[in-house]
DRENFI-187996 format. One record per residue (C-alpha): residue in three letters; x, y, z. Coordinates in steps of 0.02 Angstrom, whole numbers, plus 50000, padded with zeros to 5 digits. Each point is the difference from the previous one (the first is absolute). Layout:
% residues N
ALAXYZ/...
END
This chain:
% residues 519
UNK604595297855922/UNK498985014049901/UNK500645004449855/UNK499185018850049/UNK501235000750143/UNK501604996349865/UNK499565013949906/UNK500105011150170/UNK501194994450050/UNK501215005249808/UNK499185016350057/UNK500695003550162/UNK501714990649941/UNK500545010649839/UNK498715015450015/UNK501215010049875/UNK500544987149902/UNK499415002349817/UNK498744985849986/UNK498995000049837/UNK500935008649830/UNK498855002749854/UNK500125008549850/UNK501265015850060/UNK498984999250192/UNK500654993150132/UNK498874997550159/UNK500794993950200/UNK499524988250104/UNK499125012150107/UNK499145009749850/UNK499344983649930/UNK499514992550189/UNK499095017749989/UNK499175000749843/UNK499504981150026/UNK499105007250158/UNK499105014249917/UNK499314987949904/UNK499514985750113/UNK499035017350095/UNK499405006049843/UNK499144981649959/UNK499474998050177/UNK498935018849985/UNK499174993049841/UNK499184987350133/UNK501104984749956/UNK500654988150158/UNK500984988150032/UNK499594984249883/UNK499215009549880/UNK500784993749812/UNK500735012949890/UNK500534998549842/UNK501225011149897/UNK500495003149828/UNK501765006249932/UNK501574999949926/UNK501504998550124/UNK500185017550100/UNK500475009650154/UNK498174995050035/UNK500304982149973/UNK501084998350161/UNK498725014350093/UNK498444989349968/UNK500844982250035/UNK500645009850182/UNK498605005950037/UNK498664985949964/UNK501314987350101/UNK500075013550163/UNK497875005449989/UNK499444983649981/UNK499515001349845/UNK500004985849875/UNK500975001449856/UNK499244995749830/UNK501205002249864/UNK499555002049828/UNK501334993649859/UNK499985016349887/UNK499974987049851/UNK498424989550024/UNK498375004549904/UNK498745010450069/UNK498884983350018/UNK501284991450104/UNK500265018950120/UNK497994998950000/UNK500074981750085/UNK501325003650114/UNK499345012650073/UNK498324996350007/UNK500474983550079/UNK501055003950126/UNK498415013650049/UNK501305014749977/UNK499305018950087/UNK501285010949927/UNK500854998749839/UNK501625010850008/UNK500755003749814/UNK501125013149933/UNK499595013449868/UNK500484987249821/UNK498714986250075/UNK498575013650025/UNK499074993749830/UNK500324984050051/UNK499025002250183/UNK498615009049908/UNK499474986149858/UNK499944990750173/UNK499355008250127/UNK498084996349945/UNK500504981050017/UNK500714999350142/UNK498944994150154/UNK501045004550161/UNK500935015349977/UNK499375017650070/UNK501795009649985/UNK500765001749826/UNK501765009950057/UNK501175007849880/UNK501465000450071/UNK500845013749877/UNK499395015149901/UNK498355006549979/UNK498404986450004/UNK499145003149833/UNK498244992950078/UNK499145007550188/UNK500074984550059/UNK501774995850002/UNK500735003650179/UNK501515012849979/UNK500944990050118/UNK501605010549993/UNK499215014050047/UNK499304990650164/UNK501614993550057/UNK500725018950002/UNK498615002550129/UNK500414981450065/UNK501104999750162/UNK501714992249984/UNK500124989750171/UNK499504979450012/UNK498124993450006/UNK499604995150154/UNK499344983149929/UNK500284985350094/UNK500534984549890/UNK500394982750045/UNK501054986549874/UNK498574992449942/UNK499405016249934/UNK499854998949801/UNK501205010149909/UNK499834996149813/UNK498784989949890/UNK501244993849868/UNK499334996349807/UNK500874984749898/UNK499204990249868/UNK501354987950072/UNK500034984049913/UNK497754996950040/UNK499575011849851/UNK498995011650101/UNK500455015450081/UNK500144997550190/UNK500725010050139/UNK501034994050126/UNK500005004650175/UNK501285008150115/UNK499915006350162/UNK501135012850092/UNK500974984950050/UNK500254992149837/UNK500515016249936/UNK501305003750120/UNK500524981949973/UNK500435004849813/UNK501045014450054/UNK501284990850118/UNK500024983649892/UNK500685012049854/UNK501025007550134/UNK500814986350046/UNK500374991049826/UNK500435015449887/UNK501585009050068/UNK499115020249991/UNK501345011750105/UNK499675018250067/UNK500305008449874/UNK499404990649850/UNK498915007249889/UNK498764986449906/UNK499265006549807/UNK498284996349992/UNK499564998349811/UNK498464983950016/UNK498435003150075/UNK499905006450192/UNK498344990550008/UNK501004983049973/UNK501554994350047/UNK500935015250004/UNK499115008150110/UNK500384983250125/UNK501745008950002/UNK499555016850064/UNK499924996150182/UNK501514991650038/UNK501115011649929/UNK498895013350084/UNK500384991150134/UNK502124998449992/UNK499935021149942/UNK500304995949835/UNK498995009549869/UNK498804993449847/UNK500175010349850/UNK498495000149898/UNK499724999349820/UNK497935000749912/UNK500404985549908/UNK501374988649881/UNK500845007849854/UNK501504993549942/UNK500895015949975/UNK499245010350150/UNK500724986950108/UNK501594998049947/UNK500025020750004/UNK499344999250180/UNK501374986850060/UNK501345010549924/UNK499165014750080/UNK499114996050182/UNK501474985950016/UNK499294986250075/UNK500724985550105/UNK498514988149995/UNK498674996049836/UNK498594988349989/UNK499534993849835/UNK498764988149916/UNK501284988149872/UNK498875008749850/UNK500795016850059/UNK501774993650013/UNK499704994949817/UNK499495015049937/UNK501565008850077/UNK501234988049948/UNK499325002649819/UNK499995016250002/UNK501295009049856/UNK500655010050133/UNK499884991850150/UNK502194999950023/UNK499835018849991/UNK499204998850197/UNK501094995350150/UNK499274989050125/UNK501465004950109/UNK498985005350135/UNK498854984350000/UNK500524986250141/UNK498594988049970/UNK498694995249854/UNK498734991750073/UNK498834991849888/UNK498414986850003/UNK497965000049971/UNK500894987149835/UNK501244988749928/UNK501585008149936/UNK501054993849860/UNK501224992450018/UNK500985010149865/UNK499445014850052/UNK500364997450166/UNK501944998249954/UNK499885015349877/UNK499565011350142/UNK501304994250121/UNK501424999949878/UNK499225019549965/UNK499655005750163/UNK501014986650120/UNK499294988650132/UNK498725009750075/UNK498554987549987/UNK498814995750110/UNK498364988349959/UNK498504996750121/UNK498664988949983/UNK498345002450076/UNK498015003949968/UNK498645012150052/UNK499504987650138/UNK501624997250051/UNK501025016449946/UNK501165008049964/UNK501654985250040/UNK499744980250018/UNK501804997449951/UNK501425009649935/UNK501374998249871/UNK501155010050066/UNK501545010549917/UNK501364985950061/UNK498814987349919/UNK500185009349855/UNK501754999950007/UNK500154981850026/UNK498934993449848/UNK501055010049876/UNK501884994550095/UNK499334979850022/UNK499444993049848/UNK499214986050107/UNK498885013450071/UNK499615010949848/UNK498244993349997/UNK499625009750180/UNK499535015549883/UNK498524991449936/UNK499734996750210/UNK498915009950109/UNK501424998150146/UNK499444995850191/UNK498765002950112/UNK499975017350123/UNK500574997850160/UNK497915002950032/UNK499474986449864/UNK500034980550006/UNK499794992049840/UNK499294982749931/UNK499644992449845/UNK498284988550016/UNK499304987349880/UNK497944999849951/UNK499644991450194/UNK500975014850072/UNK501404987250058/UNK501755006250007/UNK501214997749873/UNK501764994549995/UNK501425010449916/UNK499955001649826/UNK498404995149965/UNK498575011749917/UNK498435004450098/UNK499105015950047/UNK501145011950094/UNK498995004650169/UNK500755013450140/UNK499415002750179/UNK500805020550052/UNK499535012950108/UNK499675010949862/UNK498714988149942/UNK498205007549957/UNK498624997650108/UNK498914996949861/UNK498895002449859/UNK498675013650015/UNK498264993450004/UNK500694983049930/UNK499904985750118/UNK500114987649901/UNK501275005549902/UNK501195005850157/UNK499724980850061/UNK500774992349840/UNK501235011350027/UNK500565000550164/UNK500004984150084/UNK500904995650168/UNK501055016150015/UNK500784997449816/UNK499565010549837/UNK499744991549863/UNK500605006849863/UNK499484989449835/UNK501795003249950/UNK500984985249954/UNK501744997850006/UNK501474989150123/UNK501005005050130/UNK501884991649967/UNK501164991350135/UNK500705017550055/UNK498455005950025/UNK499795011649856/UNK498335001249891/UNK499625000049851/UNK498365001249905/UNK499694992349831/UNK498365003249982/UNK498295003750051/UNK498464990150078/UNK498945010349890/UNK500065007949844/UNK500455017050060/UNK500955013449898/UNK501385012650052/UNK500225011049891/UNK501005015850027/UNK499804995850186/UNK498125000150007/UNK499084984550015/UNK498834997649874/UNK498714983949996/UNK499574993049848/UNK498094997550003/UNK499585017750053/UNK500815003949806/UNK499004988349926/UNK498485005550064/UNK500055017249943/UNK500504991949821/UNK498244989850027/UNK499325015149991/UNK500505004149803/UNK498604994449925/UNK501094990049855/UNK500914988350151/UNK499524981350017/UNK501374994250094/UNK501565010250108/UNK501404993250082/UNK501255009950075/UNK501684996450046/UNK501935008250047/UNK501184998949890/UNK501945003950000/UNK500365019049954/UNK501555009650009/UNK499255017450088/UNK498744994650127/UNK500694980050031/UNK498334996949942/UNK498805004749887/UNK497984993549993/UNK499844990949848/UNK498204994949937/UNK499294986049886/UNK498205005749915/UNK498814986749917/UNK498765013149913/UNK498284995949961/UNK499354994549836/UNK500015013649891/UNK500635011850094/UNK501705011549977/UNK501135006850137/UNK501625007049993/UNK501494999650119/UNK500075018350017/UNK497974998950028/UNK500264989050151/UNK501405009150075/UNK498945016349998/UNK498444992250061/UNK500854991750129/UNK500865017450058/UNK498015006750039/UNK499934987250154/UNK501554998050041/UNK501675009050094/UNK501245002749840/UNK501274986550064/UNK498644986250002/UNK499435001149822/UNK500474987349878/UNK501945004749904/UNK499594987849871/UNK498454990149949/UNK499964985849894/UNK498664991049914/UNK499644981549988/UNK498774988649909/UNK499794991450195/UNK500735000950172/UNK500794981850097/UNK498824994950124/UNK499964987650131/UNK498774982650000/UNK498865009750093/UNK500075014749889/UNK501105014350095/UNK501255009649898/UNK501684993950026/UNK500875015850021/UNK501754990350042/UNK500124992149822/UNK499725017349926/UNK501405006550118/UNK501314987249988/UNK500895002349840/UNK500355018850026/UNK500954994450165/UNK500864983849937/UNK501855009549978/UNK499655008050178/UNK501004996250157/UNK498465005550098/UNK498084997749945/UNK499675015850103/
END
């Protein structure tokens, strides 16, 4: 299956459906299947082809769903660029992945031009709104008015690549993983068959299009339901929109379900409209978790899953929901990850990669069709990862005697916070670079926002002064806003191992010791 021929084929099924709502526009299927054609022509005139990387650059959009339509039906493959990285981390993305067009919209134009200069691969810089402010930006609005509307005639098999997929993941280095037409059409009817998504439903899109969000698009695309758009997450603009646009589905991160539910006016909004709230990338509360249930009713959904293996491995679905709060004997099953797709099988492996009986803690590995194909330009790193047909995901956790699991905590020393994964020693090496830093450790601790917050421990050289606030601001310089440290604290030493490593673990420990979960 190509996952170009599912988005024909919502097309020719629902051509005056309305398909994408954003802002007070709403597009059909047939203007989007259109516009997403203009600009797969429009690329294709530049002197792209089929293969050929691109990269793009922007807050969620109309264009969001046009660019991801029309790289997936050219041929094209997809480089997406999380708005809130630094422009060091968009400069090795797309210089590694050997980008030739880098497509961006008007707000992200200063941020192209500090890096055009550095970047080795790309020969099109494309503004895909207003006026360029430089020659060499490509007007590429303008060419896909000229741009006919009717499909390439690009032939594509399922090996074909679709999208190279960045995640720090839980290695500490910024990697992309690799699907193919197949994989990608894979992800569409595995969400398709474990989240219930009707005709006529219309899913809010409030998280990143780039991430898991965007995962969502296509099936409902596909049943002739609509995805309603908004640039970003703001408490009060979303709870105006769901009042407003009324909603049956919503996908949240747990940090943005607790910035709703503490919101002073949050019982002003009615949710009336919403069916389901599906919700993942992190833990959730368990607190919480009842809060918004006795506020807006059983209408939870939670899926597990990773960028090699998105967007579903299991699902905790509404009924499970239901069940924890009625059975005390089950209440712990909202601190679950529920089972396994009808596309996954599940295992929990010790250290030899032997199988593990019920109930017992080991790393959590899956084998799914949705499964990446691997790492770009890492092969060593795609072997320790995929081995035999199963993903290893260097999450730990156990799957109980009804076959539900449940993690408890990780392999590594990995931080989710706000629903980003964030890996400790890539924040400790920009705080290497103060000049007053001996020693940096960096570690998650609980917080009540963003589940977790990166918490770091300073040793400072003798006779030399630092400040929190000193840190915090360096640190922002080199790093995406969300990685920086929330809170640094200074120490006379660090623990270390008998061979001399920082024991990060001790240093974590005692913020998580009241915790059901240490994740």
């Amino acid at each position: 299956m190509l996952a170009a021929e599912l988005i024909k084929r919502g097309a020719v099924h629902y051509p005056d459906r309305t398909a994408v709502i954003f802002q007070e526009k709403a597009l059909t299927f047939r203007e989007v299947h259109q516009h997403s054609n203009q600009l797969a022509h429009a690329l294709y005139a530049l002197g792209l082809s089929k293969g050929d990387r691109v990269a793009f650059l922007l807050a969620n959009s109309v264009q969001s769903v046009q660019i991801d339509f029309a790289m997936i039906k050219s041929g094209l493959v997809r480089v997406p660029l999380n708005t809130r990285l630094s422009e060091e981390e968009h400069l090795h993305m797309v210089n590694e992945t050997g980008a030739k067009a880098i497509l961006f919209t008007e707000e992200f134009a200063e941020r192209v031009g500090k890096l055009r200069s550095r970047l080795t691969t790309v020969k099109w810089f494309c503004q895909m709104n207003g006026t360029p402010r430089y020659e060499w930006m490509v007007p590429i609005a303008e060419a896909m008015n000229q741009a006919g509307d009717h499909d390439l005639e690009i032939k594509l098999d399922e090996n074909d690549l679709v999208t190279l997929q960045y995640t720090s993941g839980t290695t500490g280095k910024l990697k992309a993983a690799i699907h193919t037409q197949k994989t990608w059409a894979a992800i569409a009817t595995n969400i398709l068959s474990s989240i219930p998504i009707g005709s006529w439903d219309i899913m809010l899109h409030s998280a990143p299009l780039t991430h898991a969000s965007g995962l969502l698009v296509l099936p409902h695309w596909l049943r002739g339901a609509a995805n309603a758009i908004l640039p970003g997450f703001a408490p009060l603009e979303f709870l105006q929109t769901v009042q407003q646009v009324k909603p049956t589905t919503l996908n949240l991160v747990p940090t943005m379900i607790l910035m709703l539910l503490s919101h002073p006016d949050v019982e002003r909004y009615s949710f009336e409209s919403v069916k389901h709230i599906i919700y993942g990338a992190s833990p959730m509360p368990r607190e919480a978790l009842k809060r918004g249930i006795e506020l807006w009713g059983p209408k939870f959904i939670q899926y597990f899953g990773q960028t090699e293996a998105p967007l579903i491995l299991t699902v905790l679905g509404v009924e499970d929901h239901i069940a924890a709060l009625e059975k005390p004997e089950h209440e712990n099953r909202l601190l679950s990850c529920g089972r396994p797709t009808v596309t996954t099988s599940l295992a929990i492996v010790d250290e030899t990669g032997a199988e593990l009986p019920p109930g017992e803690i080991g790393e959590i590995i899956a084998s799914t069709s949705q499964m990446m194909t691997g790492y770009w330009q890492e092969p060593e790193l795609t072997a320790e990862t995929i081995k035999d047909g199963w993903i290893y995901t260097r999450d730990m956790g156990y799957i109980d005697r009804e076959g539900v699991l449940f993690l408890v905590d990780r392999k590594s020393d990995m931080i989710i916070s706000g629903g980003f994964n964030i890996y400790p020693r890539e924040v400790e090496e920009v705080l290497y670079r103060h000049p007053a830093v001996l020693e940096a450790a960096v570690v998650g601790v609980p917080h009540e926002k963003w589940v977790e917050a990166v918490k770091a421990f300073v040793v400072l050289k003798a006779g030399h002064s630092a400040t929190e606030e000193e840190l915090i601001e360096f640190s922002k310089r080199y790093l995406a806003s969300y990685k920086k440290p929330h809170s640094v604290e200074f120490r006379d030493s660090l623990p270390k191992s008998a061979v001399g490593k920082v024991v990060r673990r001790l240093l974590r420990e005692p913020y998580w010791t009241e915790k059901e979960r240490k994740i």
